[in-house]
C-alpha positions as CSV (number, residue, x, y, z in Angstrom):
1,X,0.0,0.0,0.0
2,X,1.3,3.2,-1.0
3,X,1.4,6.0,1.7
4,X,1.2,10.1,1.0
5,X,4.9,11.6,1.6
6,X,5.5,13.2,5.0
7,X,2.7,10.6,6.2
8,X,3.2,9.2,9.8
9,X,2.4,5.3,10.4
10,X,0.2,3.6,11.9
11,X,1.4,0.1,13.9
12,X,-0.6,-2.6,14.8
13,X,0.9,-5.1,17.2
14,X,-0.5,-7.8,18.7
15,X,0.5,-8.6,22.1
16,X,0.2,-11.2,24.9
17,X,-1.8,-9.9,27.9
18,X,-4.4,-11.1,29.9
19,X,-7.9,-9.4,30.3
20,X,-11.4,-9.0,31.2
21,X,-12.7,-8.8,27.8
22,X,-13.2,-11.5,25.0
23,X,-10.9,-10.6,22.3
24,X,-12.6,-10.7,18.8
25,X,-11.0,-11.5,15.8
26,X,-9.7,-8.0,15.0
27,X,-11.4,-7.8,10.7
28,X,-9.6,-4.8,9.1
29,X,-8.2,-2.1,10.1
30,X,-7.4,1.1,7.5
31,X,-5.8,4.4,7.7
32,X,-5.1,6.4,10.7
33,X,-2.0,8.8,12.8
34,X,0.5,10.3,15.4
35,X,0.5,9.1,19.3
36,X,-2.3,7.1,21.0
37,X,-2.4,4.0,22.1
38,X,-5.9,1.8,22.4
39,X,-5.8,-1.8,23.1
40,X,-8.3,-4.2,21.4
41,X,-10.0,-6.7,24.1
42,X,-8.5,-4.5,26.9
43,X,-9.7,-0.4,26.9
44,X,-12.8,0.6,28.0
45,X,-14.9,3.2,26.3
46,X,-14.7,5.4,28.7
47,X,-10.3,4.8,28.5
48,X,-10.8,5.9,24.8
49,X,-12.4,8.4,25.6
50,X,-9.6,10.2,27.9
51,X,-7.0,9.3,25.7
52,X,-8.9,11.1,22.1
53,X,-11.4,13.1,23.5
54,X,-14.4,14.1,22.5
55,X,-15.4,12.3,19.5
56,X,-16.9,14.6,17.0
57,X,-18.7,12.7,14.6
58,X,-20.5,9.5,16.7
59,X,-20.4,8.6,20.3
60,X,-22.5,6.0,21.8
61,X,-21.9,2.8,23.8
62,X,-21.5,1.2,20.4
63,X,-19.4,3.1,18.6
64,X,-16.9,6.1,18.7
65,X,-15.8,7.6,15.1
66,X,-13.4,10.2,15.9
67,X,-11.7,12.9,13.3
68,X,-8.0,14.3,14.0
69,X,-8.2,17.8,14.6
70,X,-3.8,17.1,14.1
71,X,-1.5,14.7,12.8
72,X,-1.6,11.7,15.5
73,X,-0.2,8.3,15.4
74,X,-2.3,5.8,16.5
75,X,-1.0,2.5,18.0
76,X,-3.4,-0.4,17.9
77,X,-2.7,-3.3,19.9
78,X,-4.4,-6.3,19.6
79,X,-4.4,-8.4,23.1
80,X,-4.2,-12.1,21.5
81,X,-2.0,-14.9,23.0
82,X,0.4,-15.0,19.9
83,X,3.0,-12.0,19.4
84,X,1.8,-10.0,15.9
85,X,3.0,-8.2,13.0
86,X,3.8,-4.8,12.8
87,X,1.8,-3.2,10.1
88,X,2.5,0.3,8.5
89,X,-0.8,1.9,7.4
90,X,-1.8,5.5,7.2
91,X,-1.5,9.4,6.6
92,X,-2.9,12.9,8.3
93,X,-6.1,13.8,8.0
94,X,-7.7,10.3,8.9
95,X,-10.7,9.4,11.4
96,X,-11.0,6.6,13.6
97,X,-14.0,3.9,14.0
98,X,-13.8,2.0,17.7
99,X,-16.5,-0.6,18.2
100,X,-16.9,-1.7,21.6
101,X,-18.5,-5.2,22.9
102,X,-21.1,-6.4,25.3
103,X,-19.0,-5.9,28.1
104,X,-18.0,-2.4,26.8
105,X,-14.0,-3.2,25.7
106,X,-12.8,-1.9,22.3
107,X,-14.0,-5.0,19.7
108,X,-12.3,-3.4,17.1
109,X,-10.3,-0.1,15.3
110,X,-10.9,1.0,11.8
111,X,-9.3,3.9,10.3
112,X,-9.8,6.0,7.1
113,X,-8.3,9.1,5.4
114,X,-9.7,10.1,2.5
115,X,-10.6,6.9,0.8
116,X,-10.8,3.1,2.7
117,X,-7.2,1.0,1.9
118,X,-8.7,-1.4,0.4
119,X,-8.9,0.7,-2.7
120,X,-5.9,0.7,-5.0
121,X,-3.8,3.7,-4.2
122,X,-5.7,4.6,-1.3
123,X,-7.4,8.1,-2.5
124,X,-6.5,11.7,-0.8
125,X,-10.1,13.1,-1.6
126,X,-12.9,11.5,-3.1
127,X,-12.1,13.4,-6.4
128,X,-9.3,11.0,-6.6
129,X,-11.2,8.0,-5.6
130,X,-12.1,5.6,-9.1
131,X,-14.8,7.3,-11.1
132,X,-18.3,5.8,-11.3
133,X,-18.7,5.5,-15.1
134,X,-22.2,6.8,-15.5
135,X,-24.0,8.2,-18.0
136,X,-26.5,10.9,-18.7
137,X,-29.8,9.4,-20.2
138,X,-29.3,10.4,-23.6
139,X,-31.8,13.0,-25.1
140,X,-35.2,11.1,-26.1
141,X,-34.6,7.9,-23.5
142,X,-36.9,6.9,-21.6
143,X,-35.0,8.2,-18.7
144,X,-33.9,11.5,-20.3
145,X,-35.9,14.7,-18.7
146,X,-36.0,16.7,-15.8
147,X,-37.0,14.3,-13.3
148,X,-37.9,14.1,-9.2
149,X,-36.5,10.7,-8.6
150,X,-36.4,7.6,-9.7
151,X,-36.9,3.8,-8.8
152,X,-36.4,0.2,-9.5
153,X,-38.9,-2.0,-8.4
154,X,-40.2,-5.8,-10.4
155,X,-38.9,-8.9,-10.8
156,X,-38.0,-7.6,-14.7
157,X,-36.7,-4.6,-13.0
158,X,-38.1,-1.4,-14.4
159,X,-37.2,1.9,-14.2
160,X,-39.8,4.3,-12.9
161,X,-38.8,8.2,-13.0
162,X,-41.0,10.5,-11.6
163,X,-40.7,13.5,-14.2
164,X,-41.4,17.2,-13.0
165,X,-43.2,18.1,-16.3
166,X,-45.1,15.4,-17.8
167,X,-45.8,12.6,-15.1
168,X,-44.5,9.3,-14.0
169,X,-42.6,6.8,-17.0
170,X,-42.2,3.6,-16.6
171,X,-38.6,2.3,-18.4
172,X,-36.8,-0.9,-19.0
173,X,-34.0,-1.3,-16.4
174,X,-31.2,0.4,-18.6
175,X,-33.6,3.8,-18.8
176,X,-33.9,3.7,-22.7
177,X,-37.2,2.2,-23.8
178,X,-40.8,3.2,-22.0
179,X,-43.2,0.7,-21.3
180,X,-45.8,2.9,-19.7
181,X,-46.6,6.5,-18.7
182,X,-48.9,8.4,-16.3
183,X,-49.3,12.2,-17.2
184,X,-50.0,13.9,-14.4
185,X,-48.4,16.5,-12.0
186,X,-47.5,14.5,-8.8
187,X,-46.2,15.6,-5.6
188,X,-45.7,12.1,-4.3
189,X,-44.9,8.8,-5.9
190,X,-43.6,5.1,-4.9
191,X,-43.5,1.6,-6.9
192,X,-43.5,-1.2,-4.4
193,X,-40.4,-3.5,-4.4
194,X,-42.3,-6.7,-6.6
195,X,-43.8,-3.9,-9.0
196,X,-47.3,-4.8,-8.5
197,X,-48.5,-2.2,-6.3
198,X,-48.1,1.9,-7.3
199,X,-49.1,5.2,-5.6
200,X,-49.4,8.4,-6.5
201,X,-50.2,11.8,-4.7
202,X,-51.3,15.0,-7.0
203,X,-51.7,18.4,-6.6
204,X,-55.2,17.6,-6.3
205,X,-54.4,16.4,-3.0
206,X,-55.4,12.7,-3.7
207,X,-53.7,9.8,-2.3
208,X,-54.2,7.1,-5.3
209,X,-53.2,3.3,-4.9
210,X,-52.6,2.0,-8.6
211,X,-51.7,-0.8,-10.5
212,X,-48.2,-1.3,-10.6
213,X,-47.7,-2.4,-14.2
214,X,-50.3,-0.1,-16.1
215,X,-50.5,2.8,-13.3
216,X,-54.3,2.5,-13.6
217,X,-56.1,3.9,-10.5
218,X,-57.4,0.9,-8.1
219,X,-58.5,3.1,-5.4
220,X,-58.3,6.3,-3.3
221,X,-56.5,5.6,0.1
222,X,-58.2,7.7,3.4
223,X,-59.2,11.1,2.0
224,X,-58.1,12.6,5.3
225,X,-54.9,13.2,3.7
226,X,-56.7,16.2,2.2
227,X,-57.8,17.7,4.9
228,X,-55.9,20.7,6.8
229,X,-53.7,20.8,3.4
230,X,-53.3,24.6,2.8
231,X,-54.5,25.5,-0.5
232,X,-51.3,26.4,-2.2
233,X,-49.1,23.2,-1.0
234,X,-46.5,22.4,-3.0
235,X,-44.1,20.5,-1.1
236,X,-43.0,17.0,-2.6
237,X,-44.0,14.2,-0.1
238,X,-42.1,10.8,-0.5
239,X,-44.2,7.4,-0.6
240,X,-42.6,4.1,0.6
241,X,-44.4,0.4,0.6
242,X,-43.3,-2.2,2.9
243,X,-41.6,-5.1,0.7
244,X,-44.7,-7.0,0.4
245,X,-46.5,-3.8,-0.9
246,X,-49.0,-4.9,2.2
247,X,-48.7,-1.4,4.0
248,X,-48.0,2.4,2.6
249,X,-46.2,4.6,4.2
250,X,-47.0,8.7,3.8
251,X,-45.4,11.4,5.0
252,X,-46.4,14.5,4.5
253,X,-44.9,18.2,5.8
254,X,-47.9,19.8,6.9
255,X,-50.2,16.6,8.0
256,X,-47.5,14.0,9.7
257,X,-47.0,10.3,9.1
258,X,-49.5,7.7,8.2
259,X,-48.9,3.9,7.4
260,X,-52.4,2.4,5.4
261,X,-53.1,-0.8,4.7
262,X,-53.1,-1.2,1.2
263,X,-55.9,-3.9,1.1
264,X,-58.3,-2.0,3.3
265,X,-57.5,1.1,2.2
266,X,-57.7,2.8,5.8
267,X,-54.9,4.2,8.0
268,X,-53.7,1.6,10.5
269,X,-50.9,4.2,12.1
270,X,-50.9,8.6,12.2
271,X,-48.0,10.0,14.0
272,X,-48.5,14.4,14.0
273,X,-44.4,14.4,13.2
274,X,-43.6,14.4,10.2
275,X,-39.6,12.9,9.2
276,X,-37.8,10.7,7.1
277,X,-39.3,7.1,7.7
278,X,-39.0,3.7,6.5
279,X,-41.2,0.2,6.7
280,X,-39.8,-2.8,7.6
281,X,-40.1,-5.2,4.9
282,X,-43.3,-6.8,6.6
283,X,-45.0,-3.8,7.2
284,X,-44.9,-4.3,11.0
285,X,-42.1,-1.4,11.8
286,X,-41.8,2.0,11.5
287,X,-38.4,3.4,11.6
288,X,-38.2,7.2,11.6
289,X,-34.8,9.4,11.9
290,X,-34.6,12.8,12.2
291,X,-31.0,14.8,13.1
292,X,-32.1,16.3,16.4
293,X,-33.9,13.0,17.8
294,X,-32.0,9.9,16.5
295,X,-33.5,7.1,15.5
296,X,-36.9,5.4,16.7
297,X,-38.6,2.1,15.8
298,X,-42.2,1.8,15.9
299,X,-44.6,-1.6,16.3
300,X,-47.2,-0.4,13.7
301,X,-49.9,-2.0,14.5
302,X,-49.7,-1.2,18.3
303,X,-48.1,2.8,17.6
304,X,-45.8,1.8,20.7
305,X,-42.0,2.8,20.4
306,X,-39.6,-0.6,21.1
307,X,-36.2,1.3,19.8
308,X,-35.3,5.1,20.6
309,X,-31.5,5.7,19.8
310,X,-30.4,9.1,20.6
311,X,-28.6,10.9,18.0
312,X,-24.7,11.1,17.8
313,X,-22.6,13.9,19.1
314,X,-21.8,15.6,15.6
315,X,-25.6,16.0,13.7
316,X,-25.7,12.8,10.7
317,X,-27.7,15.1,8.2
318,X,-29.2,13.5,6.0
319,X,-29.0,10.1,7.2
320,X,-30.2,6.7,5.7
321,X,-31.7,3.4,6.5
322,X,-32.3,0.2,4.7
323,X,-33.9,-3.4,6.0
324,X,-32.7,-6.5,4.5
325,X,-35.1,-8.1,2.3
326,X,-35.8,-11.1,4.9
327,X,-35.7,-8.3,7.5
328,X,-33.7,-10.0,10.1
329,X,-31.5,-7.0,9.4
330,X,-31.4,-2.8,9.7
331,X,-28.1,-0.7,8.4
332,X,-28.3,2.7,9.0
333,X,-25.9,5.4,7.7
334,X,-24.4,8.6,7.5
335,X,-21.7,10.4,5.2
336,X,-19.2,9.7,7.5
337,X,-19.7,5.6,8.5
338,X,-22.5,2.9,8.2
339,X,-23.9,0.4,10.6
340,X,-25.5,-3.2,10.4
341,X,-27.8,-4.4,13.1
342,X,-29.4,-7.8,14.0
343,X,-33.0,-6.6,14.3
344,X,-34.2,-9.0,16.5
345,X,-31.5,-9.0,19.2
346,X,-31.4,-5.0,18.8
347,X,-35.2,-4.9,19.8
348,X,-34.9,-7.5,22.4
349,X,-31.9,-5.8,24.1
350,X,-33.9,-2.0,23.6
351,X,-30.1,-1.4,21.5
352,X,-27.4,-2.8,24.3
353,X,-26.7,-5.7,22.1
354,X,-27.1,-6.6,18.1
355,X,-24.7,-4.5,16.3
356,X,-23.1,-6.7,14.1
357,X,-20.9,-5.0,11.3
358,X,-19.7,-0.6,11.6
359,X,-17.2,0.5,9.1
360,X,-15.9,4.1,7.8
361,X,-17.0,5.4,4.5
362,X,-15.3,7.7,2.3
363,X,-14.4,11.1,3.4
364,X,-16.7,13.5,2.6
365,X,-16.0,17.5,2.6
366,X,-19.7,17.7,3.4
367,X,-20.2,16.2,7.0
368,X,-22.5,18.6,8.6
369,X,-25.3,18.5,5.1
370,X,-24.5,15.2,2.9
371,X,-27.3,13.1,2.1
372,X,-27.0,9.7,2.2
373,X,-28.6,6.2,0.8
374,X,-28.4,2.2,1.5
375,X,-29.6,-0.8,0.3
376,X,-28.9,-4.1,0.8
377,X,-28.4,-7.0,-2.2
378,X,-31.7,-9.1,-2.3
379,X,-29.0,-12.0,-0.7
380,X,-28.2,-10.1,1.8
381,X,-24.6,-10.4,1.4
382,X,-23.9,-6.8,0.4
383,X,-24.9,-3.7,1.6
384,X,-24.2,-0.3,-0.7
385,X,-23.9,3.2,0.6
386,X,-24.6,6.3,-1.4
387,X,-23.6,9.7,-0.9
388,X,-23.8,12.9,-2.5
389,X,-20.2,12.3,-3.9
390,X,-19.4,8.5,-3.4
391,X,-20.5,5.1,-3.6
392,X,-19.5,2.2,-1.1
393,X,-20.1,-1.6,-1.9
394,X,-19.3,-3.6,1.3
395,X,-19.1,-7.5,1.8
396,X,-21.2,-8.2,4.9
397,X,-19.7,-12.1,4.5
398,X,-15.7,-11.2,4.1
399,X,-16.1,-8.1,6.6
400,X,-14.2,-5.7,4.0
401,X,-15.1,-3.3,1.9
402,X,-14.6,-4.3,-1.9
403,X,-15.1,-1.2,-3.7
404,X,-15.8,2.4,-3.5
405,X,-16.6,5.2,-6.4
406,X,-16.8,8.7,-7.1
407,X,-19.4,10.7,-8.4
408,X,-18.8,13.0,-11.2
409,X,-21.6,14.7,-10.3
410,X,-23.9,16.2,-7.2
411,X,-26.6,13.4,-6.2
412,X,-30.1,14.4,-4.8
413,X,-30.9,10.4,-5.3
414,X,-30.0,6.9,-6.0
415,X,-31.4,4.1,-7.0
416,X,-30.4,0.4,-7.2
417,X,-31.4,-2.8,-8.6
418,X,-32.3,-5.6,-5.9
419,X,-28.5,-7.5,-7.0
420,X,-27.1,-4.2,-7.1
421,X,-26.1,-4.6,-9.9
422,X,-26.9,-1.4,-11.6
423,X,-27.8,2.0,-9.9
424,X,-29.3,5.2,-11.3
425,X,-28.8,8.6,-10.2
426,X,-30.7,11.6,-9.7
427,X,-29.0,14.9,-10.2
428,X,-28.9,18.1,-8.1
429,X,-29.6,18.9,-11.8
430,X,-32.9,16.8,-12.2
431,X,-31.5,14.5,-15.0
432,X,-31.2,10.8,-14.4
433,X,-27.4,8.9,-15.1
434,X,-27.6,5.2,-15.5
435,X,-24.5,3.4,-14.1
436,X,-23.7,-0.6,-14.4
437,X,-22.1,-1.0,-10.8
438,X,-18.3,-1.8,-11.0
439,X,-17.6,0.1,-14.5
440,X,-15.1,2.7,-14.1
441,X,-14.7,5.9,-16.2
442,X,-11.6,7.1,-17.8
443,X,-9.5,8.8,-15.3
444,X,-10.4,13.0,-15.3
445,X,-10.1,15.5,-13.0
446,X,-13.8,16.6,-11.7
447,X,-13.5,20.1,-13.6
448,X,-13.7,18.2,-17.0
449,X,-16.4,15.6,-15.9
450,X,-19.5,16.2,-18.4
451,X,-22.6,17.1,-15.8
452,X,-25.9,15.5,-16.9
């Protein structure tokens, strides 16, 4: 691995020791620098804490992600009964992800500079960091437009974009033919994940549960959602099914959230905040995030709160969330690292116990405003991470990250096919660029990058 000039090093050693904690096998561990010393399967959390301080990204029992204010070497040692190797690693400018156990010792140390070492030639920014080769949808595509969003959902995996000016097309996977269209001015729309199930809301103010393959109306969900709508609302309000398109989820700025049942029609949950919001695949939980309050999962049918997570030191802006398609498993994300929960031992413990995989992603200039997206691959096996500048594919199976990917471009959205194999982007710029995951663009500096 090559290292920036002037960089310090970062030493890992294993050491023979005894101690109160289990020691873990210690997965990866990235870039980082210049004099600490934290001991895996021997420090306490509270230890870290006095010898880096306040963390200023996360700090909870779970996890501490730290970023150096100043050049620091950091000494990892790894309690173990056989001596280690020493390992060089790392420049200035780095952060550091500690995951503690059960019994609150450090688990295991990640660090990051600017791009994760598992990348060839390690990255100083994120400009520098392989280039997503993706494409504008070329003019009269499918895909081509100014659009809202877009959304894979079907087996066959169509593309639906949610235009601004003409309504709601419905593409083959690669954006470039149309198989259906819904003209309409929408402030709202969603496609459930096994395409059969649509919904739409209009300026009309109507909530409309469709057919997923022609878009034709089936019925008009709770017509509450009209009322107390001033008369001039314009804001967009985002739709979500649960995986089974069994429940809808609406959330709306000026009325709150509402989960319907989709067969019924009628509202089975109403919550007067409104905030970003996600169903479980199964319909069952509600998890909502917002900055200020953290996270909170919500039993659905019952409207009682199981899961409140306070938020972490440094605000995660626009954050993400994504269930695993047998939903035994919740990641959640920021721009600055990700997270991969067992959902049934983090409900059972009320979040003491469950987290299962936490790594760094990418360094991102944008820490205090960067969006964020996840999904996981239909196996399981994978989970991506979107940001406004970078994509991150990481092996849930191997523990490492594989691959991560600049943007040429700012992202408002992202979209990915259920084997993540291909991904489409929505533009601060409301166009749509296709991308087939893994394929690189030619190297270029982001000032002669084409913008969609």
């Amino acid at each position: 691995m090559r290292l920036r000039a002037g960089a310090a090093s970062l030493l890992l050693a294993a050491v023979a020791s005894a101690s109160s904690c289990v020691f873990p096998n210690l997965r990866h561990v990235e870039h980082v620098h210049d004099v600490v010393r934290v001991q895996v399967g021997h420090d306490t959390r509270d230890q870290v804490r006095a010898l880096l301080g306040a963390p200023r990204v996360v700090d909870t029992p779970e996890l501490y992600v730290y970023d150096w204010e100043k050049s620091k070497t950091l000494f990892v040692f790894a309690i173990a009964s056989n001596a280690g190797a020493i390992v060089p690693i790392g420049f200035t400018g780095t952060r550091a992800l500690i995951v503690f156990d059960d019994d609150g010792c450090v688990a295991r140390v990640e660090v990051e500079g600017a791009g994760q070492s598992d990348v060839p030639d390690a990255a100083a920014s994120v400009e520098q960091l392989p280039r997503a080769g993706a494409t504008p949808a070329p003019r009269g595509a499918c895909a081509h437009g100014e659009a809202l969003g877009a959304h894979y959902a079907g087996p066959e995996s169509r593309l639906a974009v949610h235009r601004i000016a003409d309504g709601i097309r419905l593409c083959d996977e690669l954006g470039e033919k149309e198989v259906g269209r819904l003209v309409g001015h929408f402030f709202g729309f969603a496609i459930s994940q096994d395409g059969r199930l649509a919904a739409t809301y209009d300026r009309e103010k109507v909530l409309m549960l469709r057919d997923g393959s022609t878009l034709e109306p089936l019925h008009e969900l709770d017509p509450a959602t009209k009322k107390g709508m001033p008369r001039d609302f314009t804001e967009f309000s985002p739709l979500g099914f649960s995986a089974d398109g069994g429940r809808l989820l609406v959330f709306l700025p000026k009325l709150g959230t509402v989960v319907y049942d989709t067969a019924t029609g009628e509202a089975v949950l109403r919550r007067a905040e409104s905030r970003a919001a996600l169903l479980s695949p199964d319909g069952h939980l509600l998890l909502t995030w917002v900055s200020r309050a953290g996270l909170t999962l919500t039993e659905v049918d019952t409207g009682h709160d199981i899961f409140v997570r306070p938020p972490p030191a440094k605000p995660w802006g626009g954050g993400s969330a994504a269930f695993s398609m047998d939903g035994r498993h919740l990641a959640v994300a920021s721009c600055a690292h990700a997270e991969v929960w067992d959902l049934g031992a983090m409900t059972s413990s009320g979040g003491a116990k469950g987290l299962e995989e936490a790594f760094l992603l990418p360094f991102s200039k944008m820490l205090e405003t960067c969006r964020s997206w996840s999904a996981f691959s239909s196996d399981g096996g994978t989970l991506a991470v979107a940001t406004e500048g970078t994509v991150t594919l990481y092996d849930l199976a191997a523990h490492r990250l594989f691959a991560s990917y600049g943007i040429a471009w700012p992202v408002a959205g992202v979209a990915f096919t259920s084997d993540l194999t291909r991904a489409a982007f929505t533009t601060t710029h409301f166009k749509v660029a296709m991308w087939e995951v893994g394929k690189v663009a030619k190297a270029a500096n982001s000032g002669t990058v084409d913008r969609p």
